[in-house]
Every structure is written in structure tokens, then in C-alpha cells.
Short mmCIF file of the C-alpha atoms (twelve columns), coordinates in Angstrom:
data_MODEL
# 
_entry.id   MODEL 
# 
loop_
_atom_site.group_PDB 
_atom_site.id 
_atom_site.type_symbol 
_atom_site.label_atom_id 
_atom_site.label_alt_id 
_atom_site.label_comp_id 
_atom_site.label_asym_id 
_atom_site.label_seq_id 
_atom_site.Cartn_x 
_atom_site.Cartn_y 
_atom_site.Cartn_z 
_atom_site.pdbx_PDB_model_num 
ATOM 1   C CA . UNK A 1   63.759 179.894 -72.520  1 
ATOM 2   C CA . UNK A 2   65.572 182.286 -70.566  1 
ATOM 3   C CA . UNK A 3   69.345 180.702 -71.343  1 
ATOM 4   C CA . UNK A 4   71.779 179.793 -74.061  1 
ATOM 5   C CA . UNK A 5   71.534 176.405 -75.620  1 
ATOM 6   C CA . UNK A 6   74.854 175.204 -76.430  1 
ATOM 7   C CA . UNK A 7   74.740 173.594 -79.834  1 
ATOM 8   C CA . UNK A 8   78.084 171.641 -81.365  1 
ATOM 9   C CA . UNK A 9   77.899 171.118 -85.094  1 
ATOM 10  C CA . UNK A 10  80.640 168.110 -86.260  1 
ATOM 11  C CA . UNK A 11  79.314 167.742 -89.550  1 
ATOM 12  C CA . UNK A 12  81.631 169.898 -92.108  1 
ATOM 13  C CA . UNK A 13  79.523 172.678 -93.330  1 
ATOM 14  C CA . UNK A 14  80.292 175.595 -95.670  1 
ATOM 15  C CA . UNK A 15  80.671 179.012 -94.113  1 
ATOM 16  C CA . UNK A 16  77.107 179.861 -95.883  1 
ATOM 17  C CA . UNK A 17  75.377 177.123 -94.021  1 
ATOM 18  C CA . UNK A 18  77.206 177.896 -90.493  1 
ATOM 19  C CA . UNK A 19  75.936 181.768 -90.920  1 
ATOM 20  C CA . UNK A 20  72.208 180.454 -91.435  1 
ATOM 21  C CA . UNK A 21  72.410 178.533 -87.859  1 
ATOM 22  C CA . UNK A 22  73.992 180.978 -86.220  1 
ATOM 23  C CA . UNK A 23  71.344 183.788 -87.375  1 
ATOM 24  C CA . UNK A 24  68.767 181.458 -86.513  1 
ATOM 25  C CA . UNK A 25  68.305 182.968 -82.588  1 
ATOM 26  C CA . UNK A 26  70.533 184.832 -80.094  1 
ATOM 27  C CA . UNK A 27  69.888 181.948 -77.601  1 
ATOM 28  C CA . UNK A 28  71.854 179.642 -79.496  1 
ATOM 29  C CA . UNK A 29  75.683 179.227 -78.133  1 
ATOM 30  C CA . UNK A 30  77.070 177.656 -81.773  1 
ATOM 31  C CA . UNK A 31  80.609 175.402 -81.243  1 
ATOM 32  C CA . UNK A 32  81.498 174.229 -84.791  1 
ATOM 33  C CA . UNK A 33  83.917 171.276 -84.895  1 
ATOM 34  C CA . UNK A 34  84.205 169.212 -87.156  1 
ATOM 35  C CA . UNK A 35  87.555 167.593 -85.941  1 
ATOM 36  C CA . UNK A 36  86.695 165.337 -83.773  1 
ATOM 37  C CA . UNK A 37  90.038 166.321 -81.338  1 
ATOM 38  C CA . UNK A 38  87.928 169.654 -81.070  1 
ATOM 39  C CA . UNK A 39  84.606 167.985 -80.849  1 
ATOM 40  C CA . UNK A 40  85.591 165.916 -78.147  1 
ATOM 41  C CA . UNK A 41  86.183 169.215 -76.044  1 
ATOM 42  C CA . UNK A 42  82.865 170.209 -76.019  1 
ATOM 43  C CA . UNK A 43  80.868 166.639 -75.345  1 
ATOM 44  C CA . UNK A 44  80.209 167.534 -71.885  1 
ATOM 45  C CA . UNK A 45  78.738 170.615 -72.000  1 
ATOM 46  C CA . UNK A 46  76.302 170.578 -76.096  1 
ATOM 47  C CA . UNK A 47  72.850 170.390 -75.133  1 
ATOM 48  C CA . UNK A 48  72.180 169.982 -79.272  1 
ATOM 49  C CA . UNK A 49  74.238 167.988 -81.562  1 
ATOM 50  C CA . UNK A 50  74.488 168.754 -85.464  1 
ATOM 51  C CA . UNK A 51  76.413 165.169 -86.230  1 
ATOM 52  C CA . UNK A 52  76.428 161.736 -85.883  1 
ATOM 53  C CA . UNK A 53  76.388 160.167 -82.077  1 
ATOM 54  C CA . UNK A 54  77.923 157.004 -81.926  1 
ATOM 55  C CA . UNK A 55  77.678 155.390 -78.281  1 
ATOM 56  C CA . UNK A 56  81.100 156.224 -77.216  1 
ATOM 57  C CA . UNK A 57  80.547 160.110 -77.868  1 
ATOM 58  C CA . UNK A 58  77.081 159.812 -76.439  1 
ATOM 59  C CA . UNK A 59  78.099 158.328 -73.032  1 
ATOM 60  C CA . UNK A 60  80.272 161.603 -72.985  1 
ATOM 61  C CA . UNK A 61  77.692 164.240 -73.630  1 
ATOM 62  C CA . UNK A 62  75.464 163.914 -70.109  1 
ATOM 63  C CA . UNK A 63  73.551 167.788 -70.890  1 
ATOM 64  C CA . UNK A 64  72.468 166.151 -74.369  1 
ATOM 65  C CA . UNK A 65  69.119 166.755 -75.487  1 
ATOM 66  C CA . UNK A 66  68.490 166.556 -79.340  1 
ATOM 67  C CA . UNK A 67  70.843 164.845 -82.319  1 
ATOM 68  C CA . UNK A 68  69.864 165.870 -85.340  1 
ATOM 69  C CA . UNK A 69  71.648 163.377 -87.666  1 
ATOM 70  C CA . UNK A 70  72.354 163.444 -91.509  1 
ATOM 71  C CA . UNK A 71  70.619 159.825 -92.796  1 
ATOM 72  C CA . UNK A 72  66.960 158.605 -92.858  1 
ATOM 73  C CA . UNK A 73  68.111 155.074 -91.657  1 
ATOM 74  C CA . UNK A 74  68.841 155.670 -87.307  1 
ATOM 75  C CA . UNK A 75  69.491 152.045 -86.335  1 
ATOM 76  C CA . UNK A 76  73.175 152.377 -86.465  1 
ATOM 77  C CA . UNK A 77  72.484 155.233 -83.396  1 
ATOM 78  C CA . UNK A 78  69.659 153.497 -81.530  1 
ATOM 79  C CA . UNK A 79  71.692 151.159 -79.031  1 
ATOM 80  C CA . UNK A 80  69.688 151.405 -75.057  1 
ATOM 81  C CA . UNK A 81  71.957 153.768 -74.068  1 
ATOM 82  C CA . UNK A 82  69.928 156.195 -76.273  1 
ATOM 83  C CA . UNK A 83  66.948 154.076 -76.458  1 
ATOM 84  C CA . UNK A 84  66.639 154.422 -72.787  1 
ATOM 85  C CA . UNK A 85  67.197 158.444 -72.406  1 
ATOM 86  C CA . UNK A 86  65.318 161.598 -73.005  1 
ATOM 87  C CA . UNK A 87  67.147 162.213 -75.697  1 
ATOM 88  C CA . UNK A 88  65.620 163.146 -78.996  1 
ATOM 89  C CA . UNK A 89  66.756 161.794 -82.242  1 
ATOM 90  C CA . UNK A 90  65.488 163.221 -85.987  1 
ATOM 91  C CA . UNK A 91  66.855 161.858 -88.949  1 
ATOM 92  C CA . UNK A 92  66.752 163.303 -92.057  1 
ATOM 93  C CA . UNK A 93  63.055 161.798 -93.571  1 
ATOM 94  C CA . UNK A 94  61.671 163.428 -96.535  1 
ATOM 95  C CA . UNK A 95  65.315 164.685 -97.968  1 
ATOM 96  C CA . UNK A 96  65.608 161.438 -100.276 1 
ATOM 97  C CA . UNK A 97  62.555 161.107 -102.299 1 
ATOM 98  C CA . UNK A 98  63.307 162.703 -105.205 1 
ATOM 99  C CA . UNK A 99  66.715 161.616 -105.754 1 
ATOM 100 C CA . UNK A 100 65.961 157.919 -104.768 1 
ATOM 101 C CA . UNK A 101 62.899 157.720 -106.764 1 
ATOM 102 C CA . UNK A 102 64.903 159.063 -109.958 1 
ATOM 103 C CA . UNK A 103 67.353 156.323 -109.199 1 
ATOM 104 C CA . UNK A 104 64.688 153.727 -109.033 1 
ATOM 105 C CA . UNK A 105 62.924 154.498 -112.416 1 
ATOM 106 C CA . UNK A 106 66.833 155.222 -114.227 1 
ATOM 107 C CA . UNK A 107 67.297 151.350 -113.420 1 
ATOM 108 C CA . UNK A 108 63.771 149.806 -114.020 1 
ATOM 109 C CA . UNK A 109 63.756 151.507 -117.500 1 
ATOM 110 C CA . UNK A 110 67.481 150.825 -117.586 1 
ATOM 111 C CA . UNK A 111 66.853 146.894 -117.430 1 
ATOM 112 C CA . UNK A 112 63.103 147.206 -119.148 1 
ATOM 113 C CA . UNK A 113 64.033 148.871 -121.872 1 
ATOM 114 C CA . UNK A 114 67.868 147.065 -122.392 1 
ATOM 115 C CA . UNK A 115 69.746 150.177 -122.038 1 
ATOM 116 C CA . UNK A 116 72.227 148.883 -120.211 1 
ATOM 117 C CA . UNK A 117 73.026 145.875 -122.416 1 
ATOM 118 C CA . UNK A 118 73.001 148.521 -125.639 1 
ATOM 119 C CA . UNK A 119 75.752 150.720 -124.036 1 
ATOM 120 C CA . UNK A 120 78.075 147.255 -123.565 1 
ATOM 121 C CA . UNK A 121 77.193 146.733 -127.663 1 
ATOM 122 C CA . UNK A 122 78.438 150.654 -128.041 1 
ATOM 123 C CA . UNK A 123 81.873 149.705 -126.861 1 
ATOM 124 C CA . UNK A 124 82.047 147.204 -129.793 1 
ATOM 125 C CA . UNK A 125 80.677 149.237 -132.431 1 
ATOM 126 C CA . UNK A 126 77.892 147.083 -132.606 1 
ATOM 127 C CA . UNK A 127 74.339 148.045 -134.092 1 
ATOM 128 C CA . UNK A 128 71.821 145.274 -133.518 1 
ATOM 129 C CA . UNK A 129 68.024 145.421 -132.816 1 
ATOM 130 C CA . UNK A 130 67.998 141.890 -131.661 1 
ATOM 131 C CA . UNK A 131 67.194 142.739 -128.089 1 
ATOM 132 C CA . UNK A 132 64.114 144.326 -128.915 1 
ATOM 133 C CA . UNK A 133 62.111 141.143 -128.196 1 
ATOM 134 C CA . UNK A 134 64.131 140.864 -125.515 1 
ATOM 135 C CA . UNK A 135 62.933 144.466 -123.590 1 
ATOM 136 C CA . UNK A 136 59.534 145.325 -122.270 1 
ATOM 137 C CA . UNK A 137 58.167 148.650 -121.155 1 
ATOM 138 C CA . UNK A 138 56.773 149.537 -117.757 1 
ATOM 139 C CA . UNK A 139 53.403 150.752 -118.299 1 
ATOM 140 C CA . UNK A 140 50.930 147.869 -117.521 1 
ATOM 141 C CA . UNK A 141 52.935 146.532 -114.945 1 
ATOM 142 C CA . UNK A 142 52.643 146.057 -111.645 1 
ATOM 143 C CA . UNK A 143 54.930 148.281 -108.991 1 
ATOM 144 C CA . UNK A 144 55.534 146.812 -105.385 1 
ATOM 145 C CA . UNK A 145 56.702 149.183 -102.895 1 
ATOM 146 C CA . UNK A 146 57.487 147.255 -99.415  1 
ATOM 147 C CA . UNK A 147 57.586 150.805 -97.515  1 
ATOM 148 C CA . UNK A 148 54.935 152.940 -98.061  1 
ATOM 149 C CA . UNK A 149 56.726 155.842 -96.382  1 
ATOM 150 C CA . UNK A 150 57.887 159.789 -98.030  1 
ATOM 151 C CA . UNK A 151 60.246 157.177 -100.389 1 
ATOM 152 C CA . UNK A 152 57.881 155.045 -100.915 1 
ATOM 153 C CA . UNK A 153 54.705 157.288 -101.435 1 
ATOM 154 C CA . UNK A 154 56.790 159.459 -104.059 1 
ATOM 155 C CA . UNK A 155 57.648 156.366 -105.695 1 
ATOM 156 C CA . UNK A 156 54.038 155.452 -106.460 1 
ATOM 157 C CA . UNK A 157 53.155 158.601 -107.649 1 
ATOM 158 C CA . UNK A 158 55.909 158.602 -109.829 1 
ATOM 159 C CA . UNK A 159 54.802 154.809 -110.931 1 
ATOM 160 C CA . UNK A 160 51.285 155.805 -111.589 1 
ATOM 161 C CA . UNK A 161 52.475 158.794 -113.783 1 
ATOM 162 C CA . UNK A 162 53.965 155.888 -115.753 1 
ATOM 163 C CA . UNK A 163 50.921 154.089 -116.086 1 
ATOM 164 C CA . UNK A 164 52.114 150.927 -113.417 1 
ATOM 165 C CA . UNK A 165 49.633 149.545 -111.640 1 
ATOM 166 C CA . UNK A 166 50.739 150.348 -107.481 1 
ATOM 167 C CA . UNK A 167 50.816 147.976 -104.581 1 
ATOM 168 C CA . UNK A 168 52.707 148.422 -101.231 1 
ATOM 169 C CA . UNK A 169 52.757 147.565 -97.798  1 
ATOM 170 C CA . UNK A 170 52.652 149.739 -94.533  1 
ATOM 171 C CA . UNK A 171 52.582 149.022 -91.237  1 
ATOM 172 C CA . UNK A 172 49.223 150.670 -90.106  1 
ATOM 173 C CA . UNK A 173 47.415 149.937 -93.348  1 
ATOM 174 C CA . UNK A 174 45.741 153.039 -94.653  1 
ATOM 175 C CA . UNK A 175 44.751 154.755 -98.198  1 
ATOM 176 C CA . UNK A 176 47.578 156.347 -99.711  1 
ATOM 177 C CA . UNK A 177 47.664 158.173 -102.818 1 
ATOM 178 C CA . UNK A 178 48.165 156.992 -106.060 1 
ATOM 179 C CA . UNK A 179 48.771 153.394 -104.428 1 
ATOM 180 C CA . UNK A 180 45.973 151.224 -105.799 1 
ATOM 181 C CA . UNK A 181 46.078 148.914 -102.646 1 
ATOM 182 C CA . UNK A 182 47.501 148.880 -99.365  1 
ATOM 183 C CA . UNK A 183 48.891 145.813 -97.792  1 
ATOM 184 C CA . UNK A 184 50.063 145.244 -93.974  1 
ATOM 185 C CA . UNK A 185 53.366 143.857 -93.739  1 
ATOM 186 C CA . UNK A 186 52.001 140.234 -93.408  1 
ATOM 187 C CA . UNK A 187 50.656 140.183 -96.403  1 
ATOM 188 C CA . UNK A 188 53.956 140.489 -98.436  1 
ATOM 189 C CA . UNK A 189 53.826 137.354 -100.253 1 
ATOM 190 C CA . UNK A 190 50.202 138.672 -101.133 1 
ATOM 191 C CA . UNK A 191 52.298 141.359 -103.359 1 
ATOM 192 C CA . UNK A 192 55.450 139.515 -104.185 1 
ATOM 193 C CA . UNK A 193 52.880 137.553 -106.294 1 
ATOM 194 C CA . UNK A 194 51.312 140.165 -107.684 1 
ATOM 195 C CA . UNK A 195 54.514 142.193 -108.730 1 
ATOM 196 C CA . UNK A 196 56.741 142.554 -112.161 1 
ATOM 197 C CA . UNK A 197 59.269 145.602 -109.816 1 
ATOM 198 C CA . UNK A 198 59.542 144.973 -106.305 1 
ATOM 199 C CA . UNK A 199 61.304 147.909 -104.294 1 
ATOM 200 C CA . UNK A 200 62.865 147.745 -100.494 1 
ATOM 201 C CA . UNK A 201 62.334 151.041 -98.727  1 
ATOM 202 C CA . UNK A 202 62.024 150.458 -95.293  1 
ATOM 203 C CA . UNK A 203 64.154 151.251 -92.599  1 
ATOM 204 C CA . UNK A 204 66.373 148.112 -90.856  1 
ATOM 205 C CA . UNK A 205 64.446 146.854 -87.503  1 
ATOM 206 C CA . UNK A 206 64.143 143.554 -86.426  1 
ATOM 207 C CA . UNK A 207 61.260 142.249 -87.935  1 
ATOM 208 C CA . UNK A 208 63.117 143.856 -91.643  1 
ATOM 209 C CA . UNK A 209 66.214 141.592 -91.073  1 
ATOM 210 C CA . UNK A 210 66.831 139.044 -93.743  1 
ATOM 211 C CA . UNK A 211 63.088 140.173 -94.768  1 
ATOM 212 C CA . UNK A 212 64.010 139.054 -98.565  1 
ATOM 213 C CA . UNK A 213 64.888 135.011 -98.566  1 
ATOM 214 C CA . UNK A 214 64.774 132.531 -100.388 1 
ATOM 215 C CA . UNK A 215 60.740 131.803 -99.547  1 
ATOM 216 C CA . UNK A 216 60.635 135.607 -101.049 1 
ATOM 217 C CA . UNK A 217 62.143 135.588 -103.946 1 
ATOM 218 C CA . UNK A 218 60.618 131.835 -104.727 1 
ATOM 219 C CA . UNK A 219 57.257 133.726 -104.071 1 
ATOM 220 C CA . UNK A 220 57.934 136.591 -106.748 1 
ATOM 221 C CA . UNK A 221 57.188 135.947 -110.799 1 
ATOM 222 C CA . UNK A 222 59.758 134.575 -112.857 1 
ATOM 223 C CA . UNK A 223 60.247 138.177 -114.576 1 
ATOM 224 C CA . UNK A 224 60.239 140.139 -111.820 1 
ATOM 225 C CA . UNK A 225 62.748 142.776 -110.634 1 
ATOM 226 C CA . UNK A 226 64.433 143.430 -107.466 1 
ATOM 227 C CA . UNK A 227 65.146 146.572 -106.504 1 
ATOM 228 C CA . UNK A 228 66.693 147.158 -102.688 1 
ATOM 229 C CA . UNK A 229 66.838 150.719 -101.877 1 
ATOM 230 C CA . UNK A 230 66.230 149.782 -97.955  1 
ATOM 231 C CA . UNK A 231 69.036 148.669 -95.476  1 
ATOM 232 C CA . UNK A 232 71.941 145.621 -97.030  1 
ATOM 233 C CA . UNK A 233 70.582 143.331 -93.894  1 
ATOM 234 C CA . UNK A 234 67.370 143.155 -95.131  1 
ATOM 235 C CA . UNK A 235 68.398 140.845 -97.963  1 
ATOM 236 C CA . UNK A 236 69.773 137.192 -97.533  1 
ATOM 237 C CA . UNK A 237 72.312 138.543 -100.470 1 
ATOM 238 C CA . UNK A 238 73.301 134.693 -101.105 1 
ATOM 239 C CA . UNK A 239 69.461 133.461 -101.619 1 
ATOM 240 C CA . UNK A 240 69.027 136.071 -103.908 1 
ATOM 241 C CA . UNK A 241 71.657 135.842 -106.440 1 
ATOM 242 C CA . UNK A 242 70.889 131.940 -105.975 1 
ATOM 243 C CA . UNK A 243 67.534 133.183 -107.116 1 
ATOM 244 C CA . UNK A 244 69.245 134.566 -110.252 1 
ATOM 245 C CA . UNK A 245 71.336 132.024 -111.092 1 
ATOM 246 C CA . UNK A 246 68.385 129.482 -111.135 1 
ATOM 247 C CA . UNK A 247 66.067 131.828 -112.974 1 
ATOM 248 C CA . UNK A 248 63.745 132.459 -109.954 1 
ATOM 249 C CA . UNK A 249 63.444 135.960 -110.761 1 
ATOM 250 C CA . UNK A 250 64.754 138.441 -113.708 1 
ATOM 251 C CA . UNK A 251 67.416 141.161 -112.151 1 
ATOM 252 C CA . UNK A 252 68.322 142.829 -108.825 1 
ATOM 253 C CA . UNK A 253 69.397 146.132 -108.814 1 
ATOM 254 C CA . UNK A 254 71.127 146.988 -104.886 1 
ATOM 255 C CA . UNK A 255 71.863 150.599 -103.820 1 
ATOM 256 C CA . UNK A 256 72.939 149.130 -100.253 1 
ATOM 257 C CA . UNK A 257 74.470 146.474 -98.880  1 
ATOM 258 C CA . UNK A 258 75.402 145.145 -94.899  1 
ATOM 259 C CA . UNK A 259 79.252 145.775 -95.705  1 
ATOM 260 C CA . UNK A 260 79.662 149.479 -97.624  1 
ATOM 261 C CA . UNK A 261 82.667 149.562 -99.141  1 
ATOM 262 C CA . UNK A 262 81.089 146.219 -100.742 1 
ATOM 263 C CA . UNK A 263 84.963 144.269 -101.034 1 
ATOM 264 C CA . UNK A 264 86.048 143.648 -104.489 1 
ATOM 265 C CA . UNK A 265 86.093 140.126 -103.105 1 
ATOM 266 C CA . UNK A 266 82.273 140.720 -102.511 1 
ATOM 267 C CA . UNK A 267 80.527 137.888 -104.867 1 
ATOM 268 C CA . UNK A 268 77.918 139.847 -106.118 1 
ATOM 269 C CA . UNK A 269 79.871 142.272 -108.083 1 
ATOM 270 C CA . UNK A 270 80.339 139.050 -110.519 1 
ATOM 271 C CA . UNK A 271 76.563 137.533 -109.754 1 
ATOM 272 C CA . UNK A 272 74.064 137.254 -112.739 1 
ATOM 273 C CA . UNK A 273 71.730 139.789 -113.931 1 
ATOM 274 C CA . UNK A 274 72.757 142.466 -110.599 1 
ATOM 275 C CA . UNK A 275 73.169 146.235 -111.317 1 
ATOM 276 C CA . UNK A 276 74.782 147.880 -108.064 1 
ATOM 277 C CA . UNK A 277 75.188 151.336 -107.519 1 
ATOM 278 C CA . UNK A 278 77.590 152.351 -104.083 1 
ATOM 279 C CA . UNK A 279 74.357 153.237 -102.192 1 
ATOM 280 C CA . UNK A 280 74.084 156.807 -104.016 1 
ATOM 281 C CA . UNK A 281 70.329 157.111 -103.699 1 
ATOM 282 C CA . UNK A 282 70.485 159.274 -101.651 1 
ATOM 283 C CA . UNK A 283 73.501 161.699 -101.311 1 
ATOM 284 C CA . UNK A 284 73.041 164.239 -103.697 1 
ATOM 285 C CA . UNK A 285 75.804 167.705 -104.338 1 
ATOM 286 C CA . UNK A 286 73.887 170.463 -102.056 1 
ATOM 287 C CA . UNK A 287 72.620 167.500 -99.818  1 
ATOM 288 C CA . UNK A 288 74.194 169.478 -96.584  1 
ATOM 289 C CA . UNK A 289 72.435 172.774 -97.873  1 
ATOM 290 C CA . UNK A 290 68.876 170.745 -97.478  1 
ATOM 291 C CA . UNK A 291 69.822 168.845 -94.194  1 
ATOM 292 C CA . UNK A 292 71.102 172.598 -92.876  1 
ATOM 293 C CA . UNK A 293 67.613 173.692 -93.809  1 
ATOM 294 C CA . UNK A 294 66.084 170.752 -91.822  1 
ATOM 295 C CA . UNK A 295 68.039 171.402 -88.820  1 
ATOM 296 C CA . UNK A 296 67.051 175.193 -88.749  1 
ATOM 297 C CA . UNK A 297 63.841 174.235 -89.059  1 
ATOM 298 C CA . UNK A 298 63.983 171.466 -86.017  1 
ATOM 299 C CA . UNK A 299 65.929 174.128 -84.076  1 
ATOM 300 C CA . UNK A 300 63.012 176.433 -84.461  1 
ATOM 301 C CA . UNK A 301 60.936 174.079 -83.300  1 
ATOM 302 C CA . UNK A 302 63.416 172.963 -80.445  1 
ATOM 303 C CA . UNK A 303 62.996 176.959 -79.380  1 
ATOM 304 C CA . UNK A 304 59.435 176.975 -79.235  1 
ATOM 305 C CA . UNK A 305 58.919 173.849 -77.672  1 
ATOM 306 C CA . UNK A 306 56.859 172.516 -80.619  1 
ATOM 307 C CA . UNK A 307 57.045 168.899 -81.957  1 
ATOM 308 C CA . UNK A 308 59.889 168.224 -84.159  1 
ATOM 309 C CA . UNK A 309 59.624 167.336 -87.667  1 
ATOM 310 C CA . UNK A 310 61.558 164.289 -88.503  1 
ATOM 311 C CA . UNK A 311 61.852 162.898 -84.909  1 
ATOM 312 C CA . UNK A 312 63.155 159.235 -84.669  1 
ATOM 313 C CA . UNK A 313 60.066 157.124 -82.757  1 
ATOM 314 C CA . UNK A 314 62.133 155.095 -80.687  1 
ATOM 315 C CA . UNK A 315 60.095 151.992 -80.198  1 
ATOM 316 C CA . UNK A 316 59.314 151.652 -84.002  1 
ATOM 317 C CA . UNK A 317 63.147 151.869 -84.897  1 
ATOM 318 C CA . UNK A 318 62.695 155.315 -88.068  1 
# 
């Protein structure tokens, strides 16, 4: 390539972060703007975009060629517009394993083992071992991943190390490790059945909407778990807590909802037997160190013409 490539960054970065892009190559022109006043100055002429592209901005950038953005989940960006264009989109897959999958097992042994109903004794001083009969452990039981993707396959590892047996669906069925069967997508009342922890990883597209109903949750065992680490929309939130209420299934723990800031009008801060956490399964302290570490790498790749890493397949929706 035998000119610069004008790259605007409008995430906020650290200094140490902007100095590893811009050492990356010589044939990298690097705008950094993270006001979006500034930004806006430099839409019509970025070729690469560090930051999120809503449709407004992207209508405005007509030389763009590559967003890499800072989330797994892309739906929010893929309106036809960008759908329609040449445009590459990577997300950040394979930066939230870890953290969501220690989030996941904090809350099944959490609500297994009656943690959290032992800390609300603490505040009153109270020493009881009544709710022993009450907890269970995890090894035996039966993990359900709906999303056999990087979340989902560190999950199961994780689940087996455990001693759970693992189930999950993907949508091109195929052996994965440490998953003890693989299940297409139409087969998930197959392992709502067959489930005691059911977890939501996968990414919001149409045929995920309102995936978890009231037929779902009816399907699931009376002591199951809910866990939905996924996209808010992909859970009828009012058949499941109905599902609570009436016993249906055990507990829900929800790291994301379809309105984030959940309003303190929200009824399921109040609903039975929910845990929710302010969809932190992902974001992590150096979380801008790794995704600056992704983008170099993409860059690289950009450079060289080679395929990118964590590109967004456009027909599939992640």
C-alpha cells in the first residue's frame, strides 16, 4: 500500500495505548478525537474508525473502510446502510470469556450454595445452618449453554472442571470440547429439559428475539436456573418472572436487559428469586488496554491485506 490510511480513534484512550497505534506503521495517518465536535471534523476523510458508528456518523464518513468497535454484541451498528456497504465491521469476540465466565460461576455457586441469602443473615447478626437443606452443589448437574461460541466454549470448560455434566446448542452443530453434546438451535427444548443452569450467550438476531418465553421456561425443570448473559431482547422479561412467581423454575440471574439503565421503576428489581448485575460481564479495569491490543492486531492485518480476526459476518448478525 503505497499511501497513508487515515485512521480516527473516538474512543478515549490513555496516552500509553495511543503511542502503541501510532508505532504500529508509518502508513498510518492517526486523528485521535474523542470529542465528538472534533470527531465530526474528520468523518469525511477516516478510512479506519477506532469507535462506535452509529448511522448518522456513518452516512458522513463516505472513504470508510473498517470499524473496529469496542462490544461483542454489533446489532445496535448493523442497520442496511452498513449492511449494504463494503464496509468491514469487527467486534471485540474473544475479550469476554474470562470475565463473563467468572461472573457466571460467582452467581450459580452464589444461589447453589445460599451465599447470597447468608450475607442478608450477616446484617442481622444471625448464625443459622437452617439453609443447608436448602443449598445444593453444582457438581452432578447438568450445564446448558444456548451459545456455544468463545463465551460459551470457556464456559463449558470451566463447567466440566466442576464436574457438571455440559450441553449447548450451536448453529452448525459440531464437537466442541469439553461439551458432552451438541445441539442445533431447534433442539432447545431438547436441553431446557435436560438442564439444572441454563445460560444465554448468544448474540441478538432475529431468530434470538424473545427466544426465552413462557413455552421456555414451562419447558425447563422446576429447579432450574436462569442465567442471561446474551442480549435483554432475548427474554420475554414478564414471562419469566411470571415463571418465578408460579414456581416454574428456581432463580434468574440477568447481566442485561433491553432498557440499560434498567429504571428503578423497572419491575424486576422487586421480582422473586432475580439476582441482577448492571450488565458488568463484561467490562473489566484494563478492558481498553485488551481491545487496543485487538485493534493493533486487526490493523496489522488491515496492512497486509490478511483476513481480520474478529470480523462481524454480516448476514449471520456477530
Amino acid at each position: 500500500m503505497d499511501h497513508l490510511h487515515k485512521l480516527l480513534i473516538t474512543y478515549a484512550l490513555s496516552p500509553a495505548q495511543l503511542r502503541r497505534i501510532t508505532g504500529t506503521s508509518p502508513m498510518i495517518d492517526v486523528t485521535y478525537a474523542p470529542a465528538a465536535e472534533e470527531a465530526r471534523k474528520h468523518f469525511a476523510s477516516a478510512e479506519i474508525l477506532f469507535g462506535d458508528i452509529p448511522r448518522d456518523q456513518f452516512l458522513r464518513m463516505p472513504q470508510l473502510r473498517w470499524v473496529q468497535i469496542s462490544t461483542v454484541g454489533a446489532d445496535r451498528f448493523l442497520y442496511p446502510e452498513l449492511l449494504h456497504s463494503d464496509v468491514t465491521l469487527c467486534c471485540s469476540r474473544g475479550m469476554h470469556k474470562f470475565q463473563m465466565t467468572e461472573l457466571l460461576f460467582g452467581l450459580m455457586i452464589g444461589i447453589s450454595r445460599k451465599l447470597f441469602a447468608y450475607h442478608d443473615l450477616q446484617k442481622e447478626s444471625e448464625w443459622t445452618t437452617a439453609l443447608i437443606k436448602e443449598s445444593d452443589v453444582i457438581a452432578g448437574k447438568t450445564l446448558g449453554i444456548v451459545g456455544l461460541g468463545s463465551i460459551g466454549g470457556t464456559m463449558a470448560k470451566v463447567g466440566k472442571s466442576f464436574g457438571m455434566k455440559v450441553i449447548g446448542t450451536k448453529r452448525t452443530p459440531r464437537p466442541v470440547e469439553f461439551v458432552d453434546e451438541v445441539l442445533a438451535p431447534s433442539q432447545l427444548e431438547q436441553l431446557l429439559k435436560n438442564s439444572d443452569h441454563v445460560v444465554n450467550v448468544t448474540p441478538l438476531t432475529p431468530e434470538t428475539t424473545r427466544m426465552f418465553g413462557e413455552k421456555e421456561f414451562t419447558a425447563m425443570k422446576a429447579n432450574a436456573v436462569f442465567y442471561n448473559f446474551g442480549r435483554g431482547a432475548s427474554v420475554n422479561a414478564e414471562a419469566l418472572m411470571k415463571a418465578l412467581e408460579r414456581g416454574t423454575i428456581k432463580a434468574a440471574a440477568l447481566d442485561t436487559f433491553e432498557e440499560e439503565p434498567l429504571p428503578k421503576n423497572n419491575p424486576l428489581w422487586n421480582a422473586k428469586n432475580i439476582i441482577i448485575t448492571p450488565h458488568v460481564g463484561g467490562p473489566i479495569p484494563h478492558y481498553y488496554h485488551l481491545l487496543t491490543e485487538l485493534f493493533i492486531d486487526n490493523l496489522k492485518r488491515f496492512l497486509d491485506g490478511t483476513p481480520f480476526m474478529t470480523a462481524v459476518d454480516k448476514a449471520k448478525g456477530y
